[in-house]
PALUM-657970 format. One record per residue (C-alpha): residue in three letters; x, y, z; residue number from 1. Coordinates in nm, 2 decimals, always signed. Layout:
! PALUM-657970
REC res     xx     yy     zz   n
REC Ala      X      Y      Z NUM
...
//
This chain:
! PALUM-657970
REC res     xx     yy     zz   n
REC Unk  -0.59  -1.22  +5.72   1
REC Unk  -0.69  -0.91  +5.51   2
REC Unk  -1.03  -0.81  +5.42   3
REC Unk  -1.11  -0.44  +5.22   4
REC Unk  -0.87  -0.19  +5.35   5
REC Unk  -0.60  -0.39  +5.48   6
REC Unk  -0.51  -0.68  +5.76   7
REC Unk  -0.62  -0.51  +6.07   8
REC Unk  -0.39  -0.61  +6.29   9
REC Unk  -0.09  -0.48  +6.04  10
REC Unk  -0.28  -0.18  +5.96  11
REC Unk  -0.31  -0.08  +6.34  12
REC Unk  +0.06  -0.13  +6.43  13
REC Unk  +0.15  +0.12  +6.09  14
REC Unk  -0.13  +0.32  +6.16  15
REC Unk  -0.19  +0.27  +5.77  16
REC Unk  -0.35  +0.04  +5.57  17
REC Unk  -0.15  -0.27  +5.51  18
REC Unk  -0.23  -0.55  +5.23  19
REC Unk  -0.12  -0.86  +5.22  20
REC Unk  -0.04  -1.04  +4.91  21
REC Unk  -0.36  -1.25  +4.92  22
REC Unk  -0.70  -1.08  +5.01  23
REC Unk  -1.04  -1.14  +4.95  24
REC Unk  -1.38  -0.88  +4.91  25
REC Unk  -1.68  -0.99  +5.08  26
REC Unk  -1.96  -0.91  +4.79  27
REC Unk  -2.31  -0.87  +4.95  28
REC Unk  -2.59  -1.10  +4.79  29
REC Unk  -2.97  -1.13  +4.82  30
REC Unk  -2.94  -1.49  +4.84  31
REC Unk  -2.98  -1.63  +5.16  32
REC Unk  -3.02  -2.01  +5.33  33
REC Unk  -2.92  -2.35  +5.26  34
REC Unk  -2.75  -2.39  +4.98  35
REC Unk  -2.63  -2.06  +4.93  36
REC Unk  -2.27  -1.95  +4.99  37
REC Unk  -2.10  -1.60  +5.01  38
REC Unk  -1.90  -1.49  +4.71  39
REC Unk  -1.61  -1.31  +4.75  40
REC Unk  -1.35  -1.16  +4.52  41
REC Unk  -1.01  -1.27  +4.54  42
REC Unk  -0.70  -1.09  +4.51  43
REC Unk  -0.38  -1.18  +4.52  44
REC Unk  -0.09  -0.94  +4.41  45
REC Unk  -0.32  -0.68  +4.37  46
REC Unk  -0.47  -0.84  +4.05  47
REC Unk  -0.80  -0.98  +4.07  48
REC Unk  -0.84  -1.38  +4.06  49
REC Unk  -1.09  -1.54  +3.82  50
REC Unk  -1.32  -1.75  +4.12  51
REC Unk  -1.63  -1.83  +3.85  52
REC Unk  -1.63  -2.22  +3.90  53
REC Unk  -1.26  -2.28  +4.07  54
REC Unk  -1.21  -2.30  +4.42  55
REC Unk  -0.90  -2.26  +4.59  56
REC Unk  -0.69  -2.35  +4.89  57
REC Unk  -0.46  -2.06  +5.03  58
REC Unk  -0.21  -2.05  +5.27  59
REC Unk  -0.05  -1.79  +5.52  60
REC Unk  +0.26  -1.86  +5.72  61
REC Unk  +0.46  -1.62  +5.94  62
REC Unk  +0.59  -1.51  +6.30  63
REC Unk  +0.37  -1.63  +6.56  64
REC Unk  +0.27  -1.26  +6.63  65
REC Unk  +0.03  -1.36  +6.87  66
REC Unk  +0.29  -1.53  +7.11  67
REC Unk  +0.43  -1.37  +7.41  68
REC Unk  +0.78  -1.52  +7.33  69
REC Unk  +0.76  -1.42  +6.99  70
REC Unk  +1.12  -1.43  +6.91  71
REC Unk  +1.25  -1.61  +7.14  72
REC Unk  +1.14  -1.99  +7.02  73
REC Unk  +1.08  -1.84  +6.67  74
REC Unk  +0.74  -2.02  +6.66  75
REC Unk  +0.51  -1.99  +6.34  76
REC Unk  +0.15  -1.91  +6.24  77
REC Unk  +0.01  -2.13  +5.96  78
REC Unk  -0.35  -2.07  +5.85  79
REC Unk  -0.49  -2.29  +5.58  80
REC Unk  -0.84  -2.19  +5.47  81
REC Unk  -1.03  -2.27  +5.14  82
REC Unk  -1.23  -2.06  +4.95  83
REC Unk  -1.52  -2.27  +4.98  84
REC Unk  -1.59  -2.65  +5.03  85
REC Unk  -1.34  -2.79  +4.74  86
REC Unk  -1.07  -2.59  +4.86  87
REC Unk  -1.17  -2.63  +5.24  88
REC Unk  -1.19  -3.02  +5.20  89
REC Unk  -0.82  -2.99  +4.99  90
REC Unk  -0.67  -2.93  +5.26  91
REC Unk  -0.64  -3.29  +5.42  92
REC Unk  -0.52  -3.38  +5.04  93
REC Unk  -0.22  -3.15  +5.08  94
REC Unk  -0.12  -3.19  +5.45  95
REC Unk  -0.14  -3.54  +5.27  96
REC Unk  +0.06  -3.51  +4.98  97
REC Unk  +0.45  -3.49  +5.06  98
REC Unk  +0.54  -3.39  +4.71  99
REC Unk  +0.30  -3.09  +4.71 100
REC Unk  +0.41  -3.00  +5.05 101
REC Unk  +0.82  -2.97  +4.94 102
REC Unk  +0.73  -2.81  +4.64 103
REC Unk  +0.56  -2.55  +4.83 104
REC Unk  +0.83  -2.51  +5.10 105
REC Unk  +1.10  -2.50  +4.86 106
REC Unk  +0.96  -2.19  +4.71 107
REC Unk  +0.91  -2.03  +5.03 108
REC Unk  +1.22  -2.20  +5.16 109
REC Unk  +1.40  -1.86  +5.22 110
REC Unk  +1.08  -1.61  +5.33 111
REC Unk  +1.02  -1.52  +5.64 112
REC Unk  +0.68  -1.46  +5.58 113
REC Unk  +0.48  -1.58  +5.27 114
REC Unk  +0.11  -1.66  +5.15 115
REC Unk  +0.03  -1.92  +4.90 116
REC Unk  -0.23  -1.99  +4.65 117
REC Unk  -0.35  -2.32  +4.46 118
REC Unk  -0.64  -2.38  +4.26 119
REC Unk  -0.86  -2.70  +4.34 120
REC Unk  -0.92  -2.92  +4.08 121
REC Unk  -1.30  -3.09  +4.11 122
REC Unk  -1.53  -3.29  +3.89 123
REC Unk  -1.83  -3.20  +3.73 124
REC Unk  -1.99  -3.49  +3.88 125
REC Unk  -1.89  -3.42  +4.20 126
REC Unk  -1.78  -3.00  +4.24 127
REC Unk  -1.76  -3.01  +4.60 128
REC Unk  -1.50  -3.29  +4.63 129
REC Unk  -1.16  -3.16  +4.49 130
REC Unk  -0.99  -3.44  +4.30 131
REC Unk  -0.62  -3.29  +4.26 132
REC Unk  -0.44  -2.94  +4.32 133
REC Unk  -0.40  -2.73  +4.03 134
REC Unk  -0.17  -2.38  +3.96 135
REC Unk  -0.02  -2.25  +4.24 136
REC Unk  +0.18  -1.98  +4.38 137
REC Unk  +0.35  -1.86  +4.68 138
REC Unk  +0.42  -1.48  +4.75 139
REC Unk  +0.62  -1.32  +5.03 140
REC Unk  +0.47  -1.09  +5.29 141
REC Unk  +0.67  -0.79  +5.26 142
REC Unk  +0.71  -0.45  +5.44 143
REC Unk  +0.58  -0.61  +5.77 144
REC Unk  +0.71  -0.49  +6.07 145
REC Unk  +0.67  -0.79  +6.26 146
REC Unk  +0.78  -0.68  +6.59 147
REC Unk  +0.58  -0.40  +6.58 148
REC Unk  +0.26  -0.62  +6.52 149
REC Unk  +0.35  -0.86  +6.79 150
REC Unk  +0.30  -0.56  +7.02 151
REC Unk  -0.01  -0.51  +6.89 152
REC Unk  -0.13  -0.87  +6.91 153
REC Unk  -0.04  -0.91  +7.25 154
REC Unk  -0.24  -0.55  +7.39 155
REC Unk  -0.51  -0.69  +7.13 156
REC Unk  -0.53  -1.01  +7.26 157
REC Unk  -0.50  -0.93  +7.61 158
REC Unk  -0.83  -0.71  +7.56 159
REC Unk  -1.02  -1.00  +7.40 160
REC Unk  -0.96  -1.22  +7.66 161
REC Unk  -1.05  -0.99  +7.98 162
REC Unk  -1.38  -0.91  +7.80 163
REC Unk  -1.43  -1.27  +7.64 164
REC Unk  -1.30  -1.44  +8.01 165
REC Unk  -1.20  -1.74  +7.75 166
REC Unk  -0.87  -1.90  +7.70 167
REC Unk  -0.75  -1.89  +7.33 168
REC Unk  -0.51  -2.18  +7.22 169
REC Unk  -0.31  -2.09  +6.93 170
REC Unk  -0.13  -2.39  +6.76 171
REC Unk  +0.23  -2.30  +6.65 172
REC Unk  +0.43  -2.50  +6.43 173
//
């Protein structure tokens, strides 16, 4: 949703760099293979997350931008993506876990748009399995025009597909 200098589909409808509240840097390594794994910097609310053993599970909900009826059935994007395989595999434990769910949704109960964070838990025995969800956090997306990026997404996605020749299915909640 937002790598380096911005999401790009936000920063092309402002024609300015747009951040969203949770964003990671890609950091180039010399390691390469099996067994290895990118490392990335993680940012959320501009302040830099500690990522040295923890993994994390983040979300990002808002308008279905992508929609060509955007606004009408007020459908929403939710992407749910760990940072690596604790936080990736954490997500079946929290689409799970009813209580972690409503605590979530009550915080973002009244934002339109909103990104979450939540550290996974693992053991040292096991550091690829998580074993609970830790701190958390959720954090509106703000100064979005959303309307104006739904414009975007559809001219963007339009120009995918004719050079793709693919159908894209986008699930909306």
């Amino acid at each position: 949703m937002g790598t380096g200098q911005g999401s790009p589909i936000f920063s092309i409808a402002h024609n300015k760099p747009k951040n969203l509240p949770l964003r990671f840097k890609n950091l180039k390594s010399e390691e390469t293979g099996v067994g290895t794994r990118p490392q990335y910097e993680l940012y959320f609310n501009d302040r830099k997350v500690s990522t040295a053993g923890r993994d994390f599970l983040t979300i990002t909900s808002m308008p279905n931008i992508l929609s060509r009826e955007y606004g009408v059935f007020h459908h929403r994007l939710f992407v749910l993506a760990g940072l690596h395989g604790a936080g990736t595999r954490a997500i079946e434990n929290l689409l799970e876990s009813q209580d972690m769910m409503a605590k979530i949704f009550a915080r973002a109960n009244k934002l339109s748009a909103w990104q979450a964070i939540i550290e996974v838990e693992t053991s040292s025995a096991n550091p690829g399995r998580p074993t609970k969800e830790g701190d958390w956090s959720v954090s509106e997306i703000s100064g979005i025009d959303f309307d104006k990026a739904n414009q975007v997404g559809i001219k963007l996605g339009a120009r995918l597909l004719s050079k793709v020749g693919c159908a894209v299915f986008v699930a909306t909640l």
